[in-house]
KOLGU-277127 format. One record per residue: residue number from 1; x, z, y of N, C-alpha, C, O, CB in turn. Coordinates in steps of 0.02 Angstrom, whole numbers, plus 50000, padded with zeros to 5 digits. Atoms other than C-alpha are relative to their C-alpha. Glycine has a CB too. Example, Ala and Ser with C-alpha at 12.3 -4.5 7.8 and 13.67 -1.06 7.14 Angstrom:
BEGIN
<pt nr="1" n_c1="50045" n_c3="50000" n_c2="49941" ca_c1="50615" ca_c3="50390" ca_c2="49775" c_c1="50045" c_c3="50000" c_c2="50060" o_c1="50097" o_c3="50033" o_c2="50059" cb_c1="49950" cb_c3="50062" cb_c2="50001"/>
<pt nr="2" n_c1="49958" n_c3="49997" n_c2="49941" ca_c1="50684" ca_c3="50357" ca_c2="49947" c_c1="49961" c_c3="50037" c_c2="50055" o_c1="49986" o_c3="50045" o_c2="50110" cb_c1="50020" cb_c3="49929" cb_c2="50023"/>
//
This chain:
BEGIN
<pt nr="1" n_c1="50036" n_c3="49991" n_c2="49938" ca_c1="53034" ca_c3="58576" ca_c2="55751" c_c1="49926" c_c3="50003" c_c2="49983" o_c1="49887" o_c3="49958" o_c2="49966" cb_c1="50015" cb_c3="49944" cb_c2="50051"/>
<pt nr="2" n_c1="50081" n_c3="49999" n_c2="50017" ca_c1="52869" ca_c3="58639" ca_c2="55725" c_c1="49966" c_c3="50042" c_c2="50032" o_c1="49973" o_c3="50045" o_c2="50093" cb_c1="49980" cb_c3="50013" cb_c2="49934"/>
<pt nr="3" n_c1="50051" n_c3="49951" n_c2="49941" ca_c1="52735" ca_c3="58777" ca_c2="55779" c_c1="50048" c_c3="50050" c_c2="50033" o_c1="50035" o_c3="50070" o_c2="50090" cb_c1="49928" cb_c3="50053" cb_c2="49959"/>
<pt nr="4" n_c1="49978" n_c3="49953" n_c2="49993" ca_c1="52863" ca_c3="58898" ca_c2="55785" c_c1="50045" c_c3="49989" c_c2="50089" o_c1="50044" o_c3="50023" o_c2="50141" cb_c1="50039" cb_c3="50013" cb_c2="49927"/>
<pt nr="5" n_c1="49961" n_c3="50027" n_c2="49938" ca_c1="52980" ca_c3="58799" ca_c2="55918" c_c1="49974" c_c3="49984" c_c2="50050" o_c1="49999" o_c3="49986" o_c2="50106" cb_c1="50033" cb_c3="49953" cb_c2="49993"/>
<pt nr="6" n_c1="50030" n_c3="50003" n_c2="49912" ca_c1="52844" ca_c3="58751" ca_c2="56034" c_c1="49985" c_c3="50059" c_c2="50016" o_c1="49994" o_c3="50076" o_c2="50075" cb_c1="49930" cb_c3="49956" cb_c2="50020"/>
<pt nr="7" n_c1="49983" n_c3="49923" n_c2="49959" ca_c1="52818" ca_c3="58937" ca_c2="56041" c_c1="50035" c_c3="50031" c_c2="50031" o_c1="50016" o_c3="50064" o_c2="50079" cb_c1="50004" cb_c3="50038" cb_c2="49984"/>
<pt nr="8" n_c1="49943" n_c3="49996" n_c2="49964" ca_c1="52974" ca_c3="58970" ca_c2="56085" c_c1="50021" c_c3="49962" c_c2="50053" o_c1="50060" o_c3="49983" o_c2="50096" cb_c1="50040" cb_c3="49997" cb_c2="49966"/>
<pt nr="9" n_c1="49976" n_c3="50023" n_c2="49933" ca_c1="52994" ca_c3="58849" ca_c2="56205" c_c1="49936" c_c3="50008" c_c2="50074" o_c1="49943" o_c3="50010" o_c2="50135" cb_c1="50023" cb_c3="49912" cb_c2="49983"/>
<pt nr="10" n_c1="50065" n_c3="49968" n_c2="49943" ca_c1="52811" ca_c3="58890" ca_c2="56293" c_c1="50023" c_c3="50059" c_c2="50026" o_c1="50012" o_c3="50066" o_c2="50086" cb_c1="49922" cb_c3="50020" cb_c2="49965"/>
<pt nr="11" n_c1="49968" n_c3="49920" n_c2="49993" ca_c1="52887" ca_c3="59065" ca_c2="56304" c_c1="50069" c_c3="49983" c_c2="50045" o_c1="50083" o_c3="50018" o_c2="50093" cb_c1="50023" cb_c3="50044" cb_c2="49910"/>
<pt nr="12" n_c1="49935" n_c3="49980" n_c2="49969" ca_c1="53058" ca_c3="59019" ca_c2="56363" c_c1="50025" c_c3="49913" c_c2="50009" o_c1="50072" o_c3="49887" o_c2="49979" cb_c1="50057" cb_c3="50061" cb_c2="49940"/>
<pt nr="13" n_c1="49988" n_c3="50055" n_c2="49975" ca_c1="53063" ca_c3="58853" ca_c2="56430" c_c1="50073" c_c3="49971" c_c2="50002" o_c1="50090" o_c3="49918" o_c2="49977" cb_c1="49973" cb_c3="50004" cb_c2="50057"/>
<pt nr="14" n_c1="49928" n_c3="50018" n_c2="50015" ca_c1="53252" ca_c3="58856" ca_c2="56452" c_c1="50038" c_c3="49987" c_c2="49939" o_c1="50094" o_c3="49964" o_c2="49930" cb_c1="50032" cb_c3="50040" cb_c2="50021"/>
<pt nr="15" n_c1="49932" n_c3="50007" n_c2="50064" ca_c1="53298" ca_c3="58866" ca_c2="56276" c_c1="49969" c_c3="49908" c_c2="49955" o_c1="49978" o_c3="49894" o_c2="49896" cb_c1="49989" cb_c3="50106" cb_c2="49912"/>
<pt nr="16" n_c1="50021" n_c3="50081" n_c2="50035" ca_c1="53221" ca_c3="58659" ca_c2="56234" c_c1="50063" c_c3="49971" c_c2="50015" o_c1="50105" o_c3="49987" o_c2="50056" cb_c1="49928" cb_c3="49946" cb_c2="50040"/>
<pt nr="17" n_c1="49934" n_c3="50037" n_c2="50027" ca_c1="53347" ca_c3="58537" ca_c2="56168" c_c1="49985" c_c3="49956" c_c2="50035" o_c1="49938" o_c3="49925" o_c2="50009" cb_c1="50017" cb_c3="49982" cb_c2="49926"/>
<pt nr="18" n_c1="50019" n_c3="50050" n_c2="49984" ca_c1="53339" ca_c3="58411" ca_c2="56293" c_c1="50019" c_c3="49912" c_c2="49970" o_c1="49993" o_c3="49857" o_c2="49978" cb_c1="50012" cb_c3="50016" cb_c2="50056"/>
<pt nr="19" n_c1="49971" n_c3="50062" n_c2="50014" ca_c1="53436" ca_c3="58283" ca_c2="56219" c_c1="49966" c_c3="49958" c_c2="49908" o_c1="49994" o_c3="49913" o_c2="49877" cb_c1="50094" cb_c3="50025" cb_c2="50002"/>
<pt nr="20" n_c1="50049" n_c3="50019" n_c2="50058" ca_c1="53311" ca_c3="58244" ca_c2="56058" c_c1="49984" c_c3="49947" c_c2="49979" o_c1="49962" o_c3="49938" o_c2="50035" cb_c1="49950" cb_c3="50016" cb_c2="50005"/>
<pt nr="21" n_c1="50008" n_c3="50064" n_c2="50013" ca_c1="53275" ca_c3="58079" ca_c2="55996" c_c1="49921" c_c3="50006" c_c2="49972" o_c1="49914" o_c3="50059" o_c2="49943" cb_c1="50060" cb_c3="49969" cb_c2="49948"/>
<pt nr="22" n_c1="50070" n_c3="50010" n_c2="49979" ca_c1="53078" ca_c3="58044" ca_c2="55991" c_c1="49999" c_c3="49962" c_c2="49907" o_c1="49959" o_c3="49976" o_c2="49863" cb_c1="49980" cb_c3="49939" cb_c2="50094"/>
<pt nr="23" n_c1="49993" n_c3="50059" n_c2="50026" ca_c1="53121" ca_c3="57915" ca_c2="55869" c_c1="49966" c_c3="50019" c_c2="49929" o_c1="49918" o_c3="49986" o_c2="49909" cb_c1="50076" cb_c3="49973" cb_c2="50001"/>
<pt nr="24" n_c1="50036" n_c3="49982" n_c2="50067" ca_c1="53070" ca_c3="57990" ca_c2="55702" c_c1="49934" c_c3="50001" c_c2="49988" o_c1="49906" o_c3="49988" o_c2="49935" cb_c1="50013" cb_c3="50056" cb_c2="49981"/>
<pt nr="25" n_c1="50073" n_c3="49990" n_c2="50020" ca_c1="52890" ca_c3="58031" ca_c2="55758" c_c1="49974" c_c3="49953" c_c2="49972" o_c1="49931" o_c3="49955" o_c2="49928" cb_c1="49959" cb_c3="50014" cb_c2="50047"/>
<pt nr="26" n_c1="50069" n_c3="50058" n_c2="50007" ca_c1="52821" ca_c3="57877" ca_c2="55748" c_c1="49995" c_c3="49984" c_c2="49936" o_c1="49952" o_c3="49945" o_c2="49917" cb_c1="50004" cb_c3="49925" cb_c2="50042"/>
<pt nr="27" n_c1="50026" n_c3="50009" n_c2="50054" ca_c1="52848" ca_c3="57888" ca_c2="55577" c_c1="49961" c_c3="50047" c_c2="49967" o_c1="49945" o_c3="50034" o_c2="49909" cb_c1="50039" cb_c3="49984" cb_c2="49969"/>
<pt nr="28" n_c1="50035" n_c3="49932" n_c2="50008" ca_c1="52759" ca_c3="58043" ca_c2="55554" c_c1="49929" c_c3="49987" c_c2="49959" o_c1="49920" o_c3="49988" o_c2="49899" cb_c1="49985" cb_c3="50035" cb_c2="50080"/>
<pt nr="29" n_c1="50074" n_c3="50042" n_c2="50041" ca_c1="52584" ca_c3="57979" ca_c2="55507" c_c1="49997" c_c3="49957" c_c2="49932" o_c1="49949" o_c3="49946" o_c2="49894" cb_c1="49973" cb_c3="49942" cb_c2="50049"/>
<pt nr="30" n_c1="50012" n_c3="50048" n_c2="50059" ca_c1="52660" ca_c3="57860" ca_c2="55374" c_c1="50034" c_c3="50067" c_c2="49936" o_c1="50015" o_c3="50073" o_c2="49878" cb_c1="50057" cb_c3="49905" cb_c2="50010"/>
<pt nr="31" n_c1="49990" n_c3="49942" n_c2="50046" ca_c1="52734" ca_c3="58008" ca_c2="55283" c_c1="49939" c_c3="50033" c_c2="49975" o_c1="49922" o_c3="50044" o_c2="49917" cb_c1="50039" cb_c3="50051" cb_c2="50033"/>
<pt nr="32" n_c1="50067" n_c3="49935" n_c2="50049" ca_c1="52569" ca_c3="58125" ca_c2="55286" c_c1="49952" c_c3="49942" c_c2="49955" o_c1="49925" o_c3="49953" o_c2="49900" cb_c1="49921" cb_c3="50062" cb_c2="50079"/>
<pt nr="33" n_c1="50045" n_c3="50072" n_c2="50028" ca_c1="52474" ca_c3="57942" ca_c2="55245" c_c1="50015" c_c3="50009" c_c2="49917" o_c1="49976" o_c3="50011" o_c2="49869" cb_c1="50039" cb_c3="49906" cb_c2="50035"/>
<pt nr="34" n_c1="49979" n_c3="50004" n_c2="50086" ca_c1="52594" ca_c3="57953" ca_c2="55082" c_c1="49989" c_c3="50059" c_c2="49953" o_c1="49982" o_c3="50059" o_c2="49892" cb_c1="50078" cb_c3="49989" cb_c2="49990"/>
<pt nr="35" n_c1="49986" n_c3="49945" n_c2="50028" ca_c1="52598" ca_c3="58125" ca_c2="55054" c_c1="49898" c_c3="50036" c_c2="49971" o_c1="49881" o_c3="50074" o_c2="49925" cb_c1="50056" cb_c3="50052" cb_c2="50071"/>
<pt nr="36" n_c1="50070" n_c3="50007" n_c2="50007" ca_c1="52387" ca_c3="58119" ca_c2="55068" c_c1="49970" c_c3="49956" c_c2="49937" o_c1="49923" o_c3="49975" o_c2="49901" cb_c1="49978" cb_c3="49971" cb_c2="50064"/>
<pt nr="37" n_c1="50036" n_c3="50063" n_c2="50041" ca_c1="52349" ca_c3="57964" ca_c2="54960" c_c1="50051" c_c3="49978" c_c2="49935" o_c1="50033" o_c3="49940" o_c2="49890" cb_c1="49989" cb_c3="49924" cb_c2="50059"/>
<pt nr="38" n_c1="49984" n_c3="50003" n_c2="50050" ca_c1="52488" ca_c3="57972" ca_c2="54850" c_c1="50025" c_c3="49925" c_c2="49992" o_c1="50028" o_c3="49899" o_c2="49936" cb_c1="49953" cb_c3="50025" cb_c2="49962"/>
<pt nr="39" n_c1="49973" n_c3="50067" n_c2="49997" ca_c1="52557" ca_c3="57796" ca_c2="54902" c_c1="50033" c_c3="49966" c_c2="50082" o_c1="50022" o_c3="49982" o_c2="50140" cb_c1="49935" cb_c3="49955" cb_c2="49973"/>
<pt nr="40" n_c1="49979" n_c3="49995" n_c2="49940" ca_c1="52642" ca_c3="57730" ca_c2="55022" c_c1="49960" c_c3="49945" c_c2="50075" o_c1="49916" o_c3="49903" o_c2="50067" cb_c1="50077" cb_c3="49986" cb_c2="49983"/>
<pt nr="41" n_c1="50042" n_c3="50037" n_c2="49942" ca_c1="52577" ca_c3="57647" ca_c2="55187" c_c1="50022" c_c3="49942" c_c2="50013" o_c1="50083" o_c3="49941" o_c2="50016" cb_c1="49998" cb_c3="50031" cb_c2="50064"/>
<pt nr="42" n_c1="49985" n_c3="50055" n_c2="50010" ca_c1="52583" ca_c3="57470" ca_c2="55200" c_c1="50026" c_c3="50000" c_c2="50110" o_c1="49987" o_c3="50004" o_c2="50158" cb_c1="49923" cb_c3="49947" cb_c2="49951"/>
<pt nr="43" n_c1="49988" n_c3="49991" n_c2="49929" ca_c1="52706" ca_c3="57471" ca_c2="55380" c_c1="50005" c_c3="49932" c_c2="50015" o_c1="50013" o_c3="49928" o_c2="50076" cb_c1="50064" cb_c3="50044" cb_c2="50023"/>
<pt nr="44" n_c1="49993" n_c3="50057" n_c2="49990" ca_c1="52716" ca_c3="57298" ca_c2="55383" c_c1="49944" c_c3="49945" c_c2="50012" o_c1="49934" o_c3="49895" o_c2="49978" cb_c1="50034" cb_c3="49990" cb_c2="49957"/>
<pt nr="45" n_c1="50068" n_c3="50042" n_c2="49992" ca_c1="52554" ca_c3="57224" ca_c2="55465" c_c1="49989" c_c3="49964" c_c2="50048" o_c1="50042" o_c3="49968" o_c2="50079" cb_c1="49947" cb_c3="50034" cb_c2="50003"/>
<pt nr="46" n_c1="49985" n_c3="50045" n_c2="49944" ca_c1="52532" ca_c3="57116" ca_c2="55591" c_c1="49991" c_c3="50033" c_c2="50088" o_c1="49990" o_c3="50003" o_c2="50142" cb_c1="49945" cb_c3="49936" cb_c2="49984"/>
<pt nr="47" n_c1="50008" n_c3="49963" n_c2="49933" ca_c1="52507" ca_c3="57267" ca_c2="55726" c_c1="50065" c_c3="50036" c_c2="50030" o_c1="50063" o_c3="50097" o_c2="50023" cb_c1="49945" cb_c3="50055" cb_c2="49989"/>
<pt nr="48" n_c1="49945" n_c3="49971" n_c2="50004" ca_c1="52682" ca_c3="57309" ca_c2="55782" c_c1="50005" c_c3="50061" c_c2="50031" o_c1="49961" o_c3="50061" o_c2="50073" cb_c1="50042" cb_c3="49964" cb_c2="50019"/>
<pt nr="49" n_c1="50013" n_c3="49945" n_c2="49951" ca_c1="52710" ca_c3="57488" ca_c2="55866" c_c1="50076" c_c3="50005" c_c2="50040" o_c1="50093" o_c3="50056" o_c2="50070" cb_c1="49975" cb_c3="50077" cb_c2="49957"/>
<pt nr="50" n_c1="49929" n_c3="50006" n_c2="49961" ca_c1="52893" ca_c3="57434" ca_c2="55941" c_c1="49961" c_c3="49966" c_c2="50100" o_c1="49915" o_c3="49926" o_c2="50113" cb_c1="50070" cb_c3="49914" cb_c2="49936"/>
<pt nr="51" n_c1="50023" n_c3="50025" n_c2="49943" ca_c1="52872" ca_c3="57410" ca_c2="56139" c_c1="50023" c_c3="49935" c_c2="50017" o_c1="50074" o_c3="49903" o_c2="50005" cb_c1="50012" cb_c3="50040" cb_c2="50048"/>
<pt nr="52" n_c1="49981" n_c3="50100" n_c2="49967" ca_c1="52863" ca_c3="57235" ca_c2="56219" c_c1="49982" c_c3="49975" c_c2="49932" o_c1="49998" o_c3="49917" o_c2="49945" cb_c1="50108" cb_c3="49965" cb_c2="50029"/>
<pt nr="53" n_c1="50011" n_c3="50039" n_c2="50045" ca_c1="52813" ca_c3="57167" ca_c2="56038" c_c1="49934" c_c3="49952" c_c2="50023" o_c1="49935" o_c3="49891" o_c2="50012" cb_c1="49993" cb_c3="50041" cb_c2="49938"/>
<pt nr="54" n_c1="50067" n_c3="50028" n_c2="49962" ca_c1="52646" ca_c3="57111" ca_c2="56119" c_c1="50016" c_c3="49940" c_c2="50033" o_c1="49982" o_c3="49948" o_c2="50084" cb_c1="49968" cb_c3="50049" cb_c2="50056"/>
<pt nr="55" n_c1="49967" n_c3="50059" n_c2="49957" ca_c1="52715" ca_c3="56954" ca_c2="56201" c_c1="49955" c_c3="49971" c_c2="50051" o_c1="49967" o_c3="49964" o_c2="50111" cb_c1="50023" cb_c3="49940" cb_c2="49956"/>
<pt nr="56" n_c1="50068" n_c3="50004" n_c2="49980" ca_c1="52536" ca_c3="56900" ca_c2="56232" c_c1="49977" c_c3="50054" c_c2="50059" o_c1="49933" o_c3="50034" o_c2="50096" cb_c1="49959" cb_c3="50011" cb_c2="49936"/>
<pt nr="57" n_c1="50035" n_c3="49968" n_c2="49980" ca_c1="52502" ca_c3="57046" ca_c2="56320" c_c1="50054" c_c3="50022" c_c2="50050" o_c1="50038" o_c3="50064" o_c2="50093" cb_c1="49964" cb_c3="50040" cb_c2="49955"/>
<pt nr="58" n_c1="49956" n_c3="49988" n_c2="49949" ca_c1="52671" ca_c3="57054" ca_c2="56420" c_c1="50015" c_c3="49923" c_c2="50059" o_c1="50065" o_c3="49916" o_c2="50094" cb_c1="50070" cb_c3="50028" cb_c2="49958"/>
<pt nr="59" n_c1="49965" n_c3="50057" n_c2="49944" ca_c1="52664" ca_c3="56870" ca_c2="56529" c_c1="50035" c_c3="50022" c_c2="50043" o_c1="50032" o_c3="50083" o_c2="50050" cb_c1="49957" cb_c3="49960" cb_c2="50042"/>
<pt nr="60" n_c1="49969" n_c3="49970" n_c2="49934" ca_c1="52762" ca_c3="56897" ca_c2="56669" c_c1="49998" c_c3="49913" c_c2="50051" o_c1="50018" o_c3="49910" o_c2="50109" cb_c1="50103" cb_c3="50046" cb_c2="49979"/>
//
């Protein structure tokens, strides 16, 4: 899925896969991170990017 497919789907709206899983992007950045610097990205920091991890920041 890349430039080519959002063209195609800007163009023809009906033909998008709705059923897609999101889930891969978020690793997206730690790939080019590795593929840039030649090491890998330290994912394990104390900033989590899973939702509700914030506990602090979810009181209820």
């Amino acid at each position: 899925m890349g430039k080519s497919y959002y063209e195609l789907i800007d163009k023809t709206p009906s033909k998008a896969k709705f059923d897609l899983e999101a889930e891969g992007f978020g690793f997206s950045a730690y790939q080019v991170y590795e593929e840039l610097f030649n090491e890998e990205f330290d994912r394990y920091s104390k900033h989590s990017m899973e939702s509700c991890s914030n506990s602090e920041g979810w009181i209820e």
